[in-house]
Structure formats: structure tokens, C-alpha cells
Backbone as a printed PyTorch tensor [residue, N CA C, xyz], in Angstrom:
tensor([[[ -23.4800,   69.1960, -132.2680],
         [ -22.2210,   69.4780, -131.5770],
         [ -21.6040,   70.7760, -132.0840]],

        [[ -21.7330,   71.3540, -134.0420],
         [ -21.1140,   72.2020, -134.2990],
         [ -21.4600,   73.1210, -133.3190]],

        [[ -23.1250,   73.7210, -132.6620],
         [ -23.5980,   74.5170, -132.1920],
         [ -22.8690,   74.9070, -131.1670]],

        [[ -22.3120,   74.3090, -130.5490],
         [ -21.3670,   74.3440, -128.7210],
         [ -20.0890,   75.3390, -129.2100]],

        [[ -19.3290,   74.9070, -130.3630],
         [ -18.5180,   75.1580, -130.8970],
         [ -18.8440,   76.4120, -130.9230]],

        [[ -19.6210,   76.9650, -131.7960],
         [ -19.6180,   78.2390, -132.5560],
         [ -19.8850,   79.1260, -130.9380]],

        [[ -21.3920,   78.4210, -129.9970],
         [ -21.4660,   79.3360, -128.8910],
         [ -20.1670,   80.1240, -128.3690]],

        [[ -19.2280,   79.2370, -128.2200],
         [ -17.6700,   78.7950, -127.4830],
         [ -16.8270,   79.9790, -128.2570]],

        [[ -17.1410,   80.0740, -129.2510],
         [ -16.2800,   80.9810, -130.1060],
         [ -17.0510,   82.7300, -130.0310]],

        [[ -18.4530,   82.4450, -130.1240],
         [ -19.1170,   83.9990, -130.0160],
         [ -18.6730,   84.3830, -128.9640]],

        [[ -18.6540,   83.6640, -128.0080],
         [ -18.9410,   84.2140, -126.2010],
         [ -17.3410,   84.8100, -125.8940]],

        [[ -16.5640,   84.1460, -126.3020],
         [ -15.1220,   84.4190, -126.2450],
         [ -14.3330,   85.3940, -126.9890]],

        [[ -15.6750,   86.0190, -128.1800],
         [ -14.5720,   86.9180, -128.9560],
         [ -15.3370,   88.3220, -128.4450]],

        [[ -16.2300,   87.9290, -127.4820],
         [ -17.2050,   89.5630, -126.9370],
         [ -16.4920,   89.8600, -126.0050]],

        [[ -17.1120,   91.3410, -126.0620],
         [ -16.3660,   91.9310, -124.6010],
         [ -16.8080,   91.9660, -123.3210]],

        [[ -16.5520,   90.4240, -122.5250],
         [ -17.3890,   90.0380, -121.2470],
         [ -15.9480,   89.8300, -120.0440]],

        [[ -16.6160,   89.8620, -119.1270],
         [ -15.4030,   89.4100, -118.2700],
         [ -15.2120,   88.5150, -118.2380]],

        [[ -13.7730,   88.1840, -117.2910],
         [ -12.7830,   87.2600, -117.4500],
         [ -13.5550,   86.0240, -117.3790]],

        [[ -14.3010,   86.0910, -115.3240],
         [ -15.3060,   84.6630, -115.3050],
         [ -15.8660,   84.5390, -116.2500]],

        [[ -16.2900,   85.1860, -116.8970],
         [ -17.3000,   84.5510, -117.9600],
         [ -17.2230,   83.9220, -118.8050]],

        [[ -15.5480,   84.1010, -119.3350],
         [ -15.3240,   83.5130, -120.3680],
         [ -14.5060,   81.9040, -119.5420]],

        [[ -14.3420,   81.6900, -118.8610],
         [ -13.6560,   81.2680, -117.7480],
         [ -14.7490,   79.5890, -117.7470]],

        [[ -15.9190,   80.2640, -117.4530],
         [ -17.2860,   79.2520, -117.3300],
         [ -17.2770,   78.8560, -119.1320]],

        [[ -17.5070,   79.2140, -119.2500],
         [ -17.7880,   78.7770, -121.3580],
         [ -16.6950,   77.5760, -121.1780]],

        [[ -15.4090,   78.2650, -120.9430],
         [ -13.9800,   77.0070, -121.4830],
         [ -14.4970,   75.9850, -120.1930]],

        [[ -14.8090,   75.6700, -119.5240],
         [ -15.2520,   74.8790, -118.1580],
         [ -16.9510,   74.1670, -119.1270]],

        [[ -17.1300,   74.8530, -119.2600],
         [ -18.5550,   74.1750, -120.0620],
         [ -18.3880,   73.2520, -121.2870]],

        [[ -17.1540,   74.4520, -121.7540],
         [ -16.6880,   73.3980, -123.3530],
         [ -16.0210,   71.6340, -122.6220]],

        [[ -15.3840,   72.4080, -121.8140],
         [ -14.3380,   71.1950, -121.2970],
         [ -15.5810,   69.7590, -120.7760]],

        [[ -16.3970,   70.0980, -119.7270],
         [ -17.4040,   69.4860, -118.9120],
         [ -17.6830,   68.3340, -120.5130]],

        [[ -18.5610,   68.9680, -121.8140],
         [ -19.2420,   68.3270, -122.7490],
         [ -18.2500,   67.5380, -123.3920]],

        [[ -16.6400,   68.0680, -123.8900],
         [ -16.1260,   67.3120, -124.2200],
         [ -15.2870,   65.8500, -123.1060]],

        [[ -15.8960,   66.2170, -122.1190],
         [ -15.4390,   65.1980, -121.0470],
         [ -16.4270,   64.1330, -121.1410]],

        [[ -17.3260,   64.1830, -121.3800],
         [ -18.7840,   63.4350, -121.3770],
         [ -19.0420,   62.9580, -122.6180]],

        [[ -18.3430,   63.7300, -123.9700],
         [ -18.4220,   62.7940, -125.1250],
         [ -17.6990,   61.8330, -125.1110]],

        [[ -16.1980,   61.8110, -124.6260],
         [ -15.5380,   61.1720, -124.7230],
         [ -15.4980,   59.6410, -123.6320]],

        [[ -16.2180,   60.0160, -122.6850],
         [ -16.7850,   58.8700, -121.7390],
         [ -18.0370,   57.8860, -122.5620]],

        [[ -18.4180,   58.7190, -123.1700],
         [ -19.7680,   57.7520, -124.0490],
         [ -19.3840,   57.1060, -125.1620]],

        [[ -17.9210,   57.6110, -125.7630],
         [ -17.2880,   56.8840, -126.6000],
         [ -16.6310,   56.0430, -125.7830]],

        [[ -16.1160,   55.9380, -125.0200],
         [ -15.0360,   55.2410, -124.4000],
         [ -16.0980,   53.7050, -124.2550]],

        [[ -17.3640,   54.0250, -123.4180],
         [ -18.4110,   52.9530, -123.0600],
         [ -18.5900,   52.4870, -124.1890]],

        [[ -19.5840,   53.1190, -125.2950],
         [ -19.6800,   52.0950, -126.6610],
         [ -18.7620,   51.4940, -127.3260]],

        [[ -17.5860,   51.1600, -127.0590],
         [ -16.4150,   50.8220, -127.5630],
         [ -16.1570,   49.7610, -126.4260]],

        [[ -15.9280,   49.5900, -125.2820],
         [ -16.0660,   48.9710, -124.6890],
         [ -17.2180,   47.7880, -124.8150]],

        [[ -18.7010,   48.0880, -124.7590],
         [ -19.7080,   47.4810, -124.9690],
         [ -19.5930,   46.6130, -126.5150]],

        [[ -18.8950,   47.0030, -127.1750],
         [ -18.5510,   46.8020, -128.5140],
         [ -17.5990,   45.4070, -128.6370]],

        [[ -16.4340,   45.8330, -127.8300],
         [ -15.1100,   44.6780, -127.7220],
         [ -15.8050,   43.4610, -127.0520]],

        [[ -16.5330,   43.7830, -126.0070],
         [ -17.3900,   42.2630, -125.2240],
         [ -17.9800,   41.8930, -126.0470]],

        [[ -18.5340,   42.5600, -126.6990],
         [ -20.0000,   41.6500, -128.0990],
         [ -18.7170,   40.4940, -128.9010]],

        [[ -18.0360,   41.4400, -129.2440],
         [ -17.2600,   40.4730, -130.1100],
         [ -16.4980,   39.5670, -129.9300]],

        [[ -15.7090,   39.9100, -128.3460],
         [ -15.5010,   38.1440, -127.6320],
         [ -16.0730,   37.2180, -127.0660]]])
């Protein structure tokens, strides 16, 4: 996961255009949307085991 991070940070401190940096924060956003859904499920899957 650090790896996304650091990409997120190179890509953003170069001198690219706006879209570009535009897609990265949309990419960061997309992965942290999708970690947090896979936590949300194993936690869920978790609370049923135990009732």
C-alpha cells in the first residue's frame, strides 16, 4: 500500500498538467474506496460468525 502513496506523492510534486494530476487523486481516491469496502465486508463477515 506504502507504494500507491509514495507514486501519489512523486506524480504530484512533477511538473505535469493539471489532468494528470487530477487522474492520480481519482486513482488514490478509487483504491482507497475499495480498501475500505473490503474492510467494511470482513468485519461484517466477522460480527455473523460471532452471533
Amino acid at each position: 500500500m506504502y507504494s500507491f502513496f509514495k507514486y501519489t506523492l512523486a506524480t504530484a510534486n512533477d511538473k505535469e498538467p493539471l489532468h494528470n494530476k487530477s487522474l492520480v487523486v481519482l486513482y488514490h481516491f478509487y483504491l482507497t474506496l475499495l480498501l475500505e469496502e473490503k474492510v467494511y465486508v470482513c468485519r461484517t463477515c466477522h460480527n455473523t460468525k460471532n452471533n
